[in-house]
C-alpha atoms as an extended CHARMM CRD file, in Angstrom:
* protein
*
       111  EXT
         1         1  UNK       CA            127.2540000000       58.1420000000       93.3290000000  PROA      1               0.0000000000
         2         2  UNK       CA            127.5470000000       61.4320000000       94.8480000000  PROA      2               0.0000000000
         3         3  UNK       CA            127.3700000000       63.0980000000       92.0340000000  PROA      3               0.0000000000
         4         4  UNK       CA            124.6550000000       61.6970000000       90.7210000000  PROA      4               0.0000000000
         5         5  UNK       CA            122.5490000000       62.1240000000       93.8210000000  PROA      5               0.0000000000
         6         6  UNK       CA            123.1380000000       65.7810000000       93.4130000000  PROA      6               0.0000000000
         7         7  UNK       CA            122.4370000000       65.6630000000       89.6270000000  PROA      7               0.0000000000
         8         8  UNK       CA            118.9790000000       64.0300000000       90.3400000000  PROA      8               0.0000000000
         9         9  UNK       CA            118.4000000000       66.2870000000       92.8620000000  PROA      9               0.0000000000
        10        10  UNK       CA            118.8600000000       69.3550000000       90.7810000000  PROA      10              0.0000000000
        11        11  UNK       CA            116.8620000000       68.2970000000       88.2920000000  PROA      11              0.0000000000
        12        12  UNK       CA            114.0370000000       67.1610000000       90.2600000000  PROA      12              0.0000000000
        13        13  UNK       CA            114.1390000000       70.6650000000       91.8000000000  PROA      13              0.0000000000
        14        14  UNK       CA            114.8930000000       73.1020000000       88.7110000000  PROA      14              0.0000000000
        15        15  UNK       CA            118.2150000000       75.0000000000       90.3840000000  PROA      15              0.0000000000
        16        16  UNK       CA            120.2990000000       76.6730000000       87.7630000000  PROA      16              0.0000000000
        17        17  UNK       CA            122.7640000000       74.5020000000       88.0250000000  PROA      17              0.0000000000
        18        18  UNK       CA            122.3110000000       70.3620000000       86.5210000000  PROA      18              0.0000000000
        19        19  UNK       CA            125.4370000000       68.7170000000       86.5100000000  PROA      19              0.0000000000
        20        20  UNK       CA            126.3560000000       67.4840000000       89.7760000000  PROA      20              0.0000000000
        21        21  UNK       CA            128.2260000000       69.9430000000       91.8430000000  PROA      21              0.0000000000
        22        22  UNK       CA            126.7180000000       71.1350000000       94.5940000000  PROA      22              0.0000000000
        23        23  UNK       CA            127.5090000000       74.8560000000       94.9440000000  PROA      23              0.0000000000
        24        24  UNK       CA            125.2010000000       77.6210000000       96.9010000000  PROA      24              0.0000000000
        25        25  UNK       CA            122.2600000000       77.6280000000       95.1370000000  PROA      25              0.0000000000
        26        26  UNK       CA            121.6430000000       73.9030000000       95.2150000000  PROA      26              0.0000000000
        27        27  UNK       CA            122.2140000000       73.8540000000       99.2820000000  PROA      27              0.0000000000
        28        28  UNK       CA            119.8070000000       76.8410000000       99.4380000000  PROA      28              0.0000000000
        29        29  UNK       CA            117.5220000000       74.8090000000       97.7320000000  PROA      29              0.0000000000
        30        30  UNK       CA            118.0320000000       71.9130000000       99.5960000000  PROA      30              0.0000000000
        31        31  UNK       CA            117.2970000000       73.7610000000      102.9140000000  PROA      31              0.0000000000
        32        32  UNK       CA            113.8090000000       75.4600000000      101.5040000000  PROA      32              0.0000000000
        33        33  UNK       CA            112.8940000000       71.5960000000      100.4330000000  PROA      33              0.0000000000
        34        34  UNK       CA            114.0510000000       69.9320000000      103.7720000000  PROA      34              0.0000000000
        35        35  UNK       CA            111.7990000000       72.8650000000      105.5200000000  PROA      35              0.0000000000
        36        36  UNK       CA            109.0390000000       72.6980000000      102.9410000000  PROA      36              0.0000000000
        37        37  UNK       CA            106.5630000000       70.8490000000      105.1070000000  PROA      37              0.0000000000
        38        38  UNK       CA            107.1630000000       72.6030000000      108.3730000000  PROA      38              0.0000000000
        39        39  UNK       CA            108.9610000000       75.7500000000      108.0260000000  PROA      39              0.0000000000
        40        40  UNK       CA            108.4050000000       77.0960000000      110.8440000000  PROA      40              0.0000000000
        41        41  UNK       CA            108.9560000000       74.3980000000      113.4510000000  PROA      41              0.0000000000
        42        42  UNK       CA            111.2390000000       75.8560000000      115.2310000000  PROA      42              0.0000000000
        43        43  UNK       CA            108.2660000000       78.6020000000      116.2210000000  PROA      43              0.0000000000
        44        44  UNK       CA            110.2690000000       81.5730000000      115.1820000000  PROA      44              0.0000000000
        45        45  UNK       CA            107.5560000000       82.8140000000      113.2950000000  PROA      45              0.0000000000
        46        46  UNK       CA            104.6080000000       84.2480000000      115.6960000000  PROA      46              0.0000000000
        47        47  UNK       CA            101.4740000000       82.7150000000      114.5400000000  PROA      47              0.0000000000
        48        48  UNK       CA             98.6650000000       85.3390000000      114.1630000000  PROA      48              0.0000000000
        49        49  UNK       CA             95.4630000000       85.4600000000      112.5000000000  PROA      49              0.0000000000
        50        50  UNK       CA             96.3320000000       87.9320000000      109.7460000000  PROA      50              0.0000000000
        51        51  UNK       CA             98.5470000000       87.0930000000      106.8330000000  PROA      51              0.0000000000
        52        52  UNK       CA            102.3990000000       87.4330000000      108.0400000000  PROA      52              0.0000000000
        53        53  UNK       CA            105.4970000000       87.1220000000      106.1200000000  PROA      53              0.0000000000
        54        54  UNK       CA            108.6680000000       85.5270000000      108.0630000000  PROA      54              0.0000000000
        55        55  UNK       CA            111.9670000000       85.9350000000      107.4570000000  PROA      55              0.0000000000
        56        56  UNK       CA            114.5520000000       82.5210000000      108.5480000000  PROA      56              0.0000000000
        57        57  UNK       CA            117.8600000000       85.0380000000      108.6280000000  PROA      57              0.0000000000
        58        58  UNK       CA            120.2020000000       81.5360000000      110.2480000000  PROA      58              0.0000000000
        59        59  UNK       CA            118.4070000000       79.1960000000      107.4940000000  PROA      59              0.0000000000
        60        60  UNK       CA            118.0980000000       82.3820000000      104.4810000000  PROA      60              0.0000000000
        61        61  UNK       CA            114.0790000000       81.3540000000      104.5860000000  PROA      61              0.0000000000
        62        62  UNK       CA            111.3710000000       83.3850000000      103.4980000000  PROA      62              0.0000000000
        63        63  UNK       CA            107.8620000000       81.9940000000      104.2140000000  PROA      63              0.0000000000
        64        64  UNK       CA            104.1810000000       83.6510000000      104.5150000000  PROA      64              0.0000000000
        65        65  UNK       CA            101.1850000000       82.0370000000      107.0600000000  PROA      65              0.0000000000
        66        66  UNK       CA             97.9400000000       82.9680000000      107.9420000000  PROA      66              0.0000000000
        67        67  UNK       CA             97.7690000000       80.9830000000      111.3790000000  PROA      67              0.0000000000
        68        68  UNK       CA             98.9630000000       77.5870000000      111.5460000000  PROA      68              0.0000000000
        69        69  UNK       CA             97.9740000000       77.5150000000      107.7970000000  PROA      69              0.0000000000
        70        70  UNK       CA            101.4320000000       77.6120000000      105.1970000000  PROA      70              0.0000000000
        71        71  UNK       CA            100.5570000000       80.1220000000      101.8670000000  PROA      71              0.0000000000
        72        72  UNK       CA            104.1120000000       80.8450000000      100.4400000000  PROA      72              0.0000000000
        73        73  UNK       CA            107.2580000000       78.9160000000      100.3430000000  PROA      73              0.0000000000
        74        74  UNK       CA            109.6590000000       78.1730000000      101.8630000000  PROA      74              0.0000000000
        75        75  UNK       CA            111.7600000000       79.6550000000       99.5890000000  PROA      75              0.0000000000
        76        76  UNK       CA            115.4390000000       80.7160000000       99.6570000000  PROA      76              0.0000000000
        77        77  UNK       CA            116.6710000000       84.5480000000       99.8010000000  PROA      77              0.0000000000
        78        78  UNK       CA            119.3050000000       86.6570000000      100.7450000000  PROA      78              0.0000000000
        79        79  UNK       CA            119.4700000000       89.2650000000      103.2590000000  PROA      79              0.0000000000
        80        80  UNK       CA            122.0210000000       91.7420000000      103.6950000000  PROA      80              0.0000000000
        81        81  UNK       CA            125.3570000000       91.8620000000      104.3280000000  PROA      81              0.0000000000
        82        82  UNK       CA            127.7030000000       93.3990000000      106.4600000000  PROA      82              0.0000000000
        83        83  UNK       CA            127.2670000000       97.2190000000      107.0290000000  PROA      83              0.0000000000
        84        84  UNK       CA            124.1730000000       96.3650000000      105.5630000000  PROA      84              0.0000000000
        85        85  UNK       CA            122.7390000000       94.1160000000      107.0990000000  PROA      85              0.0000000000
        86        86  UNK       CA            118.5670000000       93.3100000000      107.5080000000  PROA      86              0.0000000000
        87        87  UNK       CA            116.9240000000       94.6500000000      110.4660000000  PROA      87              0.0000000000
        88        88  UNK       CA            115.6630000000       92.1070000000      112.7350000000  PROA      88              0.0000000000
        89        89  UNK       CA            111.7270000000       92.2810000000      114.0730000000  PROA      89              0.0000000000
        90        90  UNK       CA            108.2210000000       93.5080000000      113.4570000000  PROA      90              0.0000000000
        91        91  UNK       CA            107.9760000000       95.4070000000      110.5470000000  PROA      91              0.0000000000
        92        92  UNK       CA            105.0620000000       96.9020000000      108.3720000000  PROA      92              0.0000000000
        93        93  UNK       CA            104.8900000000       97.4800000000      104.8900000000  PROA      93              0.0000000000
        94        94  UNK       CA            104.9310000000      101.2470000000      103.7300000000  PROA      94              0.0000000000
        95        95  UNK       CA            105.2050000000      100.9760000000       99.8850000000  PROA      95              0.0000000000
        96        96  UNK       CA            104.2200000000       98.2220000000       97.4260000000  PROA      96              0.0000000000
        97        97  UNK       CA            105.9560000000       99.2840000000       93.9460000000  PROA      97              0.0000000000
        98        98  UNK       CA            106.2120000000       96.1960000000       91.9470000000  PROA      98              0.0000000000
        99        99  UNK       CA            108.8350000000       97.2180000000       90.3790000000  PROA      99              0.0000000000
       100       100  UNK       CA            111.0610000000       99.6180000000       92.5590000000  PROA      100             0.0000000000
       101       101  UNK       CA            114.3060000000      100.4970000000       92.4190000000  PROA      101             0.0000000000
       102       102  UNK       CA            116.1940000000      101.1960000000       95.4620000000  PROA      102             0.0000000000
       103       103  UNK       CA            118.1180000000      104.4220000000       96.1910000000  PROA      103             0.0000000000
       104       104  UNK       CA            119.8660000000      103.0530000000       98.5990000000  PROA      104             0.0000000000
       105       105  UNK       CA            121.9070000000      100.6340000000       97.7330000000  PROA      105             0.0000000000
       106       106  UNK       CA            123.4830000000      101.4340000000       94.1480000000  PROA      106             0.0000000000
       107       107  UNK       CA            119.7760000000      101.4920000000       92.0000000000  PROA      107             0.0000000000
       108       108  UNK       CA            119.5580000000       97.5380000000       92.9740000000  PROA      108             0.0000000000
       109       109  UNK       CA            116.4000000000       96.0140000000       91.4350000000  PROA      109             0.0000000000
       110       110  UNK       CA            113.9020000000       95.1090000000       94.4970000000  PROA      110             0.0000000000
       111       111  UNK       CA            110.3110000000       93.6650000000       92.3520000000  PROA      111             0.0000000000
């Protein structure tokens, strides 16, 4: 029954995996569904009258609001790791480059 559960579920919600098992992209996906109506109810995310883009870095969240108002996701991400990890707080955008490549971390594709 399990199984199956999981099955429907990944169906229903396109993850790249379909047969049952319920590795790390299904529970990502599960967490960006179970937080799709509120995702920021915890209040993490200031609310401000421009357009801002919050990062969940406990629940791997990434949403965008204008207000109280929801206009992207949630969807799941990753941040970085260990020795790498992703700076916490305000931060402002200094480059839009739709499709950069980073030369920081080993030419790693960042659209």
């Amino acid at each position: 029954m399990d199984c199956r559960a999981i099955c429907a579920f990944q169906a229903q919600h396109g993850t790249a995996r379909t047969d049952g098992y319920a590795d790390l992209g299904t529970y990502r996906t599960l967490v960006a569904v179970q937080a799709a109506h509120r995702p920021n109810a915890a209040g993490h995310c200031p609310v401000r009258s421009f357009r801002v883009t919050c990062v969940d870095m406990n629940r791997q969240l990434l949403c965008v609001q204008t207000g109280d108002r929801l206009d992207f996701g949630p969807v799941p991400i990753r941040t970085g790791r260990d020795a790498q990890e992703t700076r916490p707080g305000w931060h402002a955008i200094y480059s839009r480059i739709k499709d950069h490549v980073s030369t920081l971390y080993a030419n790693a594709p960042m659209p």
